[in-house]
MARPAFI-109737 format. One record per residue (C-alpha): residue in three letters; y, x, z. Coordinates in steps of 0.2 Angstrom, whole numbers, padded with zeros to 4 digits, always signed. Example, Ala and Ser with C-alpha at 12.3 -4.5 7.8 and 13.67 -1.06 7.14 Angstrom:
<nodes>
ALA-0022+0062+0039;SER-0005+0068+0036;
</nodes>
This chain:
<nodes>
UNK+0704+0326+0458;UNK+0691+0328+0474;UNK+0675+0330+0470;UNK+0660+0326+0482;UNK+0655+0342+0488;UNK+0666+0356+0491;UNK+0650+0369+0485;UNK+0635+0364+0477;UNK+0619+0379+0473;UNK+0607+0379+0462;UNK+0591+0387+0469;UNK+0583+0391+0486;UNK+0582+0410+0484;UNK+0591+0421+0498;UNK+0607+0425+0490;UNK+0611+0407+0487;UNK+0603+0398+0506;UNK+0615+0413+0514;UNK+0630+0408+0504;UNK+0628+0390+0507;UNK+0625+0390+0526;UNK+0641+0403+0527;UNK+0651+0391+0519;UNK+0643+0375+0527;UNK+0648+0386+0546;UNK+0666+0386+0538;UNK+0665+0366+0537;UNK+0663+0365+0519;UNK+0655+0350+0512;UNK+0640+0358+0503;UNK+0623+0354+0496;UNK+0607+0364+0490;UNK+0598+0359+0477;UNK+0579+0363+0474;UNK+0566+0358+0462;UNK+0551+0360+0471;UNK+0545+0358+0493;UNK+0536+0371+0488;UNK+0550+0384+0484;UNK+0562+0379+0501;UNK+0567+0397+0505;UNK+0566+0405+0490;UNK+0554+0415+0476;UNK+0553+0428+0492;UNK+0548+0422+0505;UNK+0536+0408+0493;UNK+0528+0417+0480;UNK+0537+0436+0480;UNK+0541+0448+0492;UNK+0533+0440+0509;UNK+0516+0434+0503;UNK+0512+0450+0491;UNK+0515+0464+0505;UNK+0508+0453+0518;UNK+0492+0453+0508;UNK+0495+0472+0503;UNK+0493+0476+0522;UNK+0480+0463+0527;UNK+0469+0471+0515;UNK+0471+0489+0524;UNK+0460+0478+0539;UNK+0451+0464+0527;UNK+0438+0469+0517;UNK+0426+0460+0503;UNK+0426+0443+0499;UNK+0424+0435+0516;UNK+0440+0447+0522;UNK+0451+0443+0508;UNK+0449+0424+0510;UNK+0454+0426+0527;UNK+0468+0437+0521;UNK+0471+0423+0509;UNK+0473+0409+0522;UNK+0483+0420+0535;UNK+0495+0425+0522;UNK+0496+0405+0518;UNK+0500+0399+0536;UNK+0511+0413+0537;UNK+0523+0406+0520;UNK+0520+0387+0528;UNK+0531+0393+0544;UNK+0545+0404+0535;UNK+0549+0389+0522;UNK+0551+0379+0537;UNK+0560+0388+0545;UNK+0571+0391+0531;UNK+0573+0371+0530;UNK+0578+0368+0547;UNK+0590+0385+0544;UNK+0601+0376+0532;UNK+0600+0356+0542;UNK+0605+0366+0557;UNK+0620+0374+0548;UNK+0624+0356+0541;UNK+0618+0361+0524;UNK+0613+0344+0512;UNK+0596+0348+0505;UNK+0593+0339+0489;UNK+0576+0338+0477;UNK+0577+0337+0460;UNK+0579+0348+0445;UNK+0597+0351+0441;UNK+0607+0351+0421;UNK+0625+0354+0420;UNK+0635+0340+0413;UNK+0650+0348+0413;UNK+0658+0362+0423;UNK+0659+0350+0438;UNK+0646+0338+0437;UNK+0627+0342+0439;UNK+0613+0327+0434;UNK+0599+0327+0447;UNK+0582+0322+0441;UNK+0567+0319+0455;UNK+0552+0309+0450;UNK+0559+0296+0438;UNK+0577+0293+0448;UNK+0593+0303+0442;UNK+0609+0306+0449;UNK+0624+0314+0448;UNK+0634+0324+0458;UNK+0651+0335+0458;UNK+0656+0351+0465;UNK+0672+0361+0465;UNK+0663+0377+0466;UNK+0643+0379+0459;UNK+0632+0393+0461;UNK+0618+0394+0451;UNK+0602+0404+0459;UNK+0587+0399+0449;UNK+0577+0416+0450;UNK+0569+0419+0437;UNK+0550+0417+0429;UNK+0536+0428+0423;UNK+0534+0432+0405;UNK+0522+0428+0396;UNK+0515+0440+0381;UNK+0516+0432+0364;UNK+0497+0434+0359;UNK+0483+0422+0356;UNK+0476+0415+0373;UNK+0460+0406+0378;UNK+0455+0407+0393;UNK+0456+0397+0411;UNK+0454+0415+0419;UNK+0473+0424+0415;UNK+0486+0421+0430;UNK+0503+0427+0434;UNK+0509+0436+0451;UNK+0511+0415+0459;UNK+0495+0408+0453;UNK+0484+0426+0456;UNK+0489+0423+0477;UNK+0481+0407+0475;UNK+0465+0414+0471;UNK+0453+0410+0485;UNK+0438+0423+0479;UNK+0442+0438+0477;UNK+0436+0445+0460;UNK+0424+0457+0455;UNK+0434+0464+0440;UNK+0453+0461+0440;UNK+0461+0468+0421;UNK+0482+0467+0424;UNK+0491+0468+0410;UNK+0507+0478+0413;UNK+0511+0494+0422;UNK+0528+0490+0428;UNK+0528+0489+0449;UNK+0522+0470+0449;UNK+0505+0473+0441;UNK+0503+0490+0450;UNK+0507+0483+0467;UNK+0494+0469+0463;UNK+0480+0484+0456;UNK+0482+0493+0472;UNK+0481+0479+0482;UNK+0465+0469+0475;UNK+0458+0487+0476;UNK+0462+0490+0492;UNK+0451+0473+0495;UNK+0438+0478+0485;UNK+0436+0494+0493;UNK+0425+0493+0507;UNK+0415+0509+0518;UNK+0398+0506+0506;UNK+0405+0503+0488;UNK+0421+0496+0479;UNK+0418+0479+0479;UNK+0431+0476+0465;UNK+0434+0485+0450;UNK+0451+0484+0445;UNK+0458+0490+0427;UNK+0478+0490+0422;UNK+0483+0491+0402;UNK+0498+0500+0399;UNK+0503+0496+0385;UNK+0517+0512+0382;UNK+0511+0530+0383;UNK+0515+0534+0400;UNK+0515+0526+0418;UNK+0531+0524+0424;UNK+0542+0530+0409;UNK+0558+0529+0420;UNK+0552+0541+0434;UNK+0553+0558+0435;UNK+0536+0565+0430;UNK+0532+0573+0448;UNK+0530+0556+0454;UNK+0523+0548+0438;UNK+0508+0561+0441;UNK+0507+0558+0459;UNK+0505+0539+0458;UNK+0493+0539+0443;UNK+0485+0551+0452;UNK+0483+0543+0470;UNK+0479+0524+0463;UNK+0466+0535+0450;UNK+0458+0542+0464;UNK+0455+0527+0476;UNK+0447+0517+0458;UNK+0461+0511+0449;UNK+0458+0511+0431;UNK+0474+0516+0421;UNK+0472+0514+0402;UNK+0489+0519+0394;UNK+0494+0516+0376;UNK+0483+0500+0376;UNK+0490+0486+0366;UNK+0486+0468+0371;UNK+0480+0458+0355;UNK+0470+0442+0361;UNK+0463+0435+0378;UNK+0448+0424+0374;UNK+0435+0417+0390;UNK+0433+0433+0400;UNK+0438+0446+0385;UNK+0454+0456+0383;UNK+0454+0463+0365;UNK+0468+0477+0363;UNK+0469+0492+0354;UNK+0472+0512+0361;UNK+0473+0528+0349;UNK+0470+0516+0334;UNK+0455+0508+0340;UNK+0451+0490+0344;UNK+0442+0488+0363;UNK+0435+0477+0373;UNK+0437+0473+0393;UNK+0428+0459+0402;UNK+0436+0452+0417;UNK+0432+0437+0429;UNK+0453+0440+0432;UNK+0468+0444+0422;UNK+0483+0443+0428;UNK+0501+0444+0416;UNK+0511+0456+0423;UNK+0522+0461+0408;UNK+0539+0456+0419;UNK+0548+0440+0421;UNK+0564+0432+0412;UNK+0580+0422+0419;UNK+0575+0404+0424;UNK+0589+0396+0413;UNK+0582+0386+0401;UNK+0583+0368+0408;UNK+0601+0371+0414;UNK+0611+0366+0399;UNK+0621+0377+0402;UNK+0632+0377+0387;UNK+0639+0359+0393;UNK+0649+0370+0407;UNK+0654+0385+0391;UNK+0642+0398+0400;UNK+0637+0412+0390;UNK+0619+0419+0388;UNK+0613+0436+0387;UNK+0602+0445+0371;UNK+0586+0442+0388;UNK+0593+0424+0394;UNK+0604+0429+0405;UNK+0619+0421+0413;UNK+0632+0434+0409;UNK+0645+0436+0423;UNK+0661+0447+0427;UNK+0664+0460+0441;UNK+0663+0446+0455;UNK+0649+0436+0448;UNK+0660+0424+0438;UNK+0649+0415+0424;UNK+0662+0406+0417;UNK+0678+0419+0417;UNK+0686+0411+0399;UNK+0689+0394+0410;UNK+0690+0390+0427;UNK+0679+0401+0434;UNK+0671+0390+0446;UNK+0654+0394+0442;UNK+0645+0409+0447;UNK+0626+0417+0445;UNK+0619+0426+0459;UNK+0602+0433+0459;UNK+0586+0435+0444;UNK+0595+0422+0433;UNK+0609+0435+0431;UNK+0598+0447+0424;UNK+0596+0465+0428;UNK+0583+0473+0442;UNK+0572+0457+0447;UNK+0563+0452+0464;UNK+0576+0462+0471;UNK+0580+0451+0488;UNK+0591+0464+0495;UNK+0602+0460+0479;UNK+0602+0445+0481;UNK+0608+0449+0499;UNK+0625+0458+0491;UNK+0626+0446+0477;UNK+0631+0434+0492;UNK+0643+0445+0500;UNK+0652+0448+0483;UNK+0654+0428+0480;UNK+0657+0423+0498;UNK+0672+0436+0499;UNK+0679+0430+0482;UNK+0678+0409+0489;UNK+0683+0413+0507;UNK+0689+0432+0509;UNK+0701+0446+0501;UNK+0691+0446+0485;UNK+0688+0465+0486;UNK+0670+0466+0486;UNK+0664+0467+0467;UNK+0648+0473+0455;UNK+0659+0490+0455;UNK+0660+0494+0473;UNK+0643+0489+0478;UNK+0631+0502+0487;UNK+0617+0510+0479;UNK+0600+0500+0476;UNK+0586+0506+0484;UNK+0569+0502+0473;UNK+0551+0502+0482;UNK+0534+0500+0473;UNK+0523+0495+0485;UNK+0506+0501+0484;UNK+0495+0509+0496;UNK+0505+0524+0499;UNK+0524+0518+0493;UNK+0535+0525+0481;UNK+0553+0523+0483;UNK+0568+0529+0476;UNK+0587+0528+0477;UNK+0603+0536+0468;UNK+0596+0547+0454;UNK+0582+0556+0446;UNK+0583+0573+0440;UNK+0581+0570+0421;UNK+0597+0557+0422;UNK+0609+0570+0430;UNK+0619+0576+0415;UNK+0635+0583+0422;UNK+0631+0592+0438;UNK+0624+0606+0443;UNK+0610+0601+0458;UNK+0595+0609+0467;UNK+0580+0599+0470;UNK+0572+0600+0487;UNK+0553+0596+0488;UNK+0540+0594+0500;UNK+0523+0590+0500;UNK+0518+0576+0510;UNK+0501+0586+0518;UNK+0515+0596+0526;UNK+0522+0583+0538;UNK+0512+0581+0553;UNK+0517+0563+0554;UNK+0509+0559+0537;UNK+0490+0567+0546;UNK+0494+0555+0561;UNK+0495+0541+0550;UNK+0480+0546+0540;UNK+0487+0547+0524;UNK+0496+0565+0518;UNK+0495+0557+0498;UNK+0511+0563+0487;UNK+0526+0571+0489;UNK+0546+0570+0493;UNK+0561+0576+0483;UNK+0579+0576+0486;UNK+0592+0581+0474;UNK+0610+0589+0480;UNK+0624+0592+0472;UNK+0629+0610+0472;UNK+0644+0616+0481;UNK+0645+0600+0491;UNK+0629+0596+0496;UNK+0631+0579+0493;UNK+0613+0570+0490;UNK+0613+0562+0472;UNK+0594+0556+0473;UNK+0578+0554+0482;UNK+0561+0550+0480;UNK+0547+0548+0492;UNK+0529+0544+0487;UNK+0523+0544+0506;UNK+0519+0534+0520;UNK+0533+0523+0526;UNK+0543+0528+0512;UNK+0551+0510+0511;UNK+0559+0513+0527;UNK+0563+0531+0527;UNK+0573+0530+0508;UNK+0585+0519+0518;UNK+0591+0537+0528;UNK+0595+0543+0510;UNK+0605+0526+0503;UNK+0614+0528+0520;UNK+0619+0546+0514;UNK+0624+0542+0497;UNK+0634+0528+0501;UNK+0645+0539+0514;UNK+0645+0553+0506;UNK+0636+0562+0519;UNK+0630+0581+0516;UNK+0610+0587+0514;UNK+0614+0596+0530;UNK+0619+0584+0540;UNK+0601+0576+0537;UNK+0594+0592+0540;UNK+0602+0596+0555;UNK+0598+0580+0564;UNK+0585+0580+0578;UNK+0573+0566+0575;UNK+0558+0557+0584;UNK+0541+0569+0583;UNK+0528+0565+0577;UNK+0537+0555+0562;UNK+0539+0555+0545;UNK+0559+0559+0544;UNK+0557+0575+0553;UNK+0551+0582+0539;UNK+0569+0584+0535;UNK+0570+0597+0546;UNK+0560+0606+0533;UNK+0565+0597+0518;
</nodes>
């Protein structure tokens, strides 16, 4: 039987537009399927990635309220140009954009819905890449003044006291952001408040680098309340509880920032026998197969696969995995991929790659460090807050981990995924001669 289209995906995210314009290029027959105008080019580059650090670094520049509605509407025309752009990507590559909402009549056949029409379409291969959505806490709310991390970019005025609910790197990228905003040369226009609801920030991070973060965003004005448990939202007030005892916040903001699930609830999935995850997740094999126990013509690539979330690079690999098992050796899997860099964006960035020193259990490693007020680049920049730590294997000095809370740190934790993925040695890095004045030549040192 010939179906319609050779390929058919679910989702606009970057993992799934890559994958159909690769195999559109190879003169497949294939077709995109989106739910929303508003979402052509992904979660990214709509509501994600793009838009949050733009406004992160308009607001080193735009200050008050006046500043962060410009920010507001510069950040705006900026997503309005990149989802166009993303359109016309996928028309030039002969890509099939389609509106509507997609369910799975069976493992080959996908019902449409747009407005009040339906249709139905066929696919020999589909690729689901619905992202994912935010969660929302399972307490009592009544209030028009809670967002999540989409509607809170909407905001045009900037609020005097912004209370995020979650700890995790979305809500803290959004504190330090707003309270960059707020922060202008005569007072702190906004006051920002984050509730944590387990005892420490950042449980998963070696405690350095919890310090160092609570420290730098506590410093600037950022209010961090750990051990507060969220009990109702009503109007302006967030009741929770902390050591025992019930407390009040009031808040002309609140933003939900306790993380975000798999978008796979209007699928149907079950009609094409894919299995779910304990979290909603579409559970796949080693090369991103959803359905392995049939035909395995369906794969998940992306948030709605579960695991890290908003990550874009992923997404990226997610792509190279299932193009090279459609169209090439079928070599690359889930168990040859390289290591994932991770960056929490905030005013001076923390990033990490490989591992920390509390989950190295088998291997005997030193730990270099290095205080960021030692690298002349950092004084350049204007900003010497936190401190650097590589972790190397004894013997042969092969680097197992690094983290960086410093300026630039999202660009310079790419040096060390580089070194862990070729198995490149600490001296190798330190014996390199780089640019001066610059943030990697503290290596030298390092």
């Amino acid at each position: 039987m010939r179906f319609a289209y050779d390929l058919v995906v679910i989702g606009f995210g970057k993992g799934g537009k890559t994958l159909a314009a690769a195999a559109a290029k190879l003169g497949k027959k294939v077709a995109l399927v989106e739910a929303s105008k508003e979402m052509y080019g992904g979660t990214c580059i709509n509501i994600g990635c793009i838009p949050s650090k733009a406004l992160l670094h308009l607001a080193t520049h735009k200050k008050g309220a006046s500043g962060y509605k410009e920010a507001i509407e510069a950040k705006n025309k900026m997503v309005a140009f990149l989802r166009q752009k993303n359109y016309e990507t996928l028309l030039d590559a002969k890509v099939q954009v389609i509106d509507g909402t997609a369910s799975f009549k069976d493992s080959h056949t996908l019902m449409l819905y747009h407005n009040d029409s339906c249709q139905e379409i066929s696919a020999d291969y589909i690729v689901i890449n619905t992202g994912s959505l935010p969660i929302t806490p399972q307490v009592p709310i009544h209030s028009d003044k809670v967002y999540d991390s989409t509607s809170l970019m909407q905001l045009s005025t900037l609020p005097a006291h912004l209370v995020v609910v979650g700890g995790g790197y979305i809500g803290l990228e959004f504190a330090s952001m707003f309270n960059l905003f707020g922060r202008t040369p005569s007072k702190n226009t906004t006051k920002v408040s984050v509730l944590v609801r387990g005892a420490t920030l950042l449980p998963k991070e070696d405690p350095a680098f919890r310090e160092s973060i609570y420290e730098s965003l506590s410093q600037k004005g950022v209010k961090i309340l750990c051990g507060a448990d969220l009990k109702t939202i009503e109007g302006d007030c967030i009741h929770y509880t902390q050591s025992d005892q019930e407390k009040t916040l009031e808040a002309d903001a609140i933003l939900l920032a306790i993380g975000r699930t798999p978008n796979t609830a209007t699928l149907q999935l079950e009609r094409a026998g894919i299995e779910l995850g304990a979290q909603q997740e579409i559970l796949t094999n080693e090369f991103l197969v959803a359905n392995a126990q049939s035909e395995g013509n369906i794969y998940a690539i992306g948030d709605v696969k579960g695991g890290a979330m908003l990550t874009t690079y992923a997404s990226l690999d997610d792509y190279r995995i299932v193009y090279d098992h459609l169209f090439g050796a079928k070599r690359r899997s889930i168990h040859n991929r390289n290591v994932l860099p991770e960056v929490l964006y905030i005013e001076t960035p923390y990033s990490h790659v490989g591992l920390r020193a509390h989950e190295i259990k088998d291997k005997t490693f030193d730990t270099h460090s290095l205080k960021t007020t030692a690298i002349p680049g950092a004084r350049v920049l204007e900003d010497t807050t936190g401190l650097l730590q590589v972790l190397v294997e004894e013997g042969t000095e092969r680097v197992l981990g690094a983290s960086l809370h410093c300026p630039l740190s999202y660009e310079y934790i790419n040096l060390f995924s580089l070194a862990i993925n070729q198995n490149l040695s600490f001296s190798t890095l330190k014996e390199m001669i780089y640019t001066h004045p610059s943030m990697m030549e503290s290596l030298n040192t390092l």
